[in-house]
C-alpha positions in Angstrom: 89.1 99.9 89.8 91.9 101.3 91.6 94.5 99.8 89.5 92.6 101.1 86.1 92.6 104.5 87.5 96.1 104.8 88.9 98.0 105.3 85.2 95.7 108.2 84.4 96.1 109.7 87.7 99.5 109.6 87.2 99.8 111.5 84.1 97.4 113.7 85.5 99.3 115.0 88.5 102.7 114.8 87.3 102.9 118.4 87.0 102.0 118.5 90.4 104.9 117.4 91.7 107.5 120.1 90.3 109.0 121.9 92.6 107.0 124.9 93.3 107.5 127.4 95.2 105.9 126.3 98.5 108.0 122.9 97.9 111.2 124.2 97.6 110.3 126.2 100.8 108.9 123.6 102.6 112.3 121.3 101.9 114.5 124.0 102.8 112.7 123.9 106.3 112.2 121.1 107.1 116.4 120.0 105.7 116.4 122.9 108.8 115.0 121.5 111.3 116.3 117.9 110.4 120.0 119.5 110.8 119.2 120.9 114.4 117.5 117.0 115.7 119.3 114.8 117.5 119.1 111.2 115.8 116.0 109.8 117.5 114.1 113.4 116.7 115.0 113.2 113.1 113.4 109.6 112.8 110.2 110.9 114.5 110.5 113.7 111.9 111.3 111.6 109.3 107.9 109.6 110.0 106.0 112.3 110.4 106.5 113.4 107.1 105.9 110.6 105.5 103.0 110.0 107.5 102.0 113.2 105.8 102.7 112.6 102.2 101.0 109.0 102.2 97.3 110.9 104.0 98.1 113.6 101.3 98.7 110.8 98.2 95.7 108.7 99.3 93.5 112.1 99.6 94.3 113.0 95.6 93.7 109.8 94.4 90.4 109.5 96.3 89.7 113.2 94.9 90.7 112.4 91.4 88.3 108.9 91.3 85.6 110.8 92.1 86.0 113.7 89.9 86.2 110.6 87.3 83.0 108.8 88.7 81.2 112.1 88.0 82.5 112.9 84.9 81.5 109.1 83.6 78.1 109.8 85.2 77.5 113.7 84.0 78.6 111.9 80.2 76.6 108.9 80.6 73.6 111.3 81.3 74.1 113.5 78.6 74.5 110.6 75.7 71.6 108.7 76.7 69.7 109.8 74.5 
């Protein structure tokens, strides 16, 4: 069912990932901090964000299948008639 639900989640959320405000922000600080790291801090860093963004993805998709399992079931409930 994941793979079914990964095209529409997709189009979904793509406006989601312009930069915004908060994004733009966020990059500027963290370019910041990555700029005063020595080498072996940056690579922590570097996996600590992405660490981040995959709990973050994985959270959104989860959210988004089951705001689609309960919009199937609040649909399938109101048609069976």
């Amino acid at each position: 069912m994941k793979n079914i639900l990964e095209k529409p989640f997709g189009d979904y959320f793509k406006e989601l990932t312009k930069e915004s405000e908060i994004t733009q922000t966020l990059t500027l600080n963290q370019n910041l901090l990555k700029k005063r790291l020595n080498k072996q801090e940056r690579k922590y860093l570097l996996t600590l964000i992405d660490a981040k963004d995959l709990v973050t993805e994985e959270k959104s998709f989860d959210c988004f299948v089951q705001g689609f399992k309960l919009g199937l079931k609040i649909g399938y409930e109101t048609n069976r008639d």
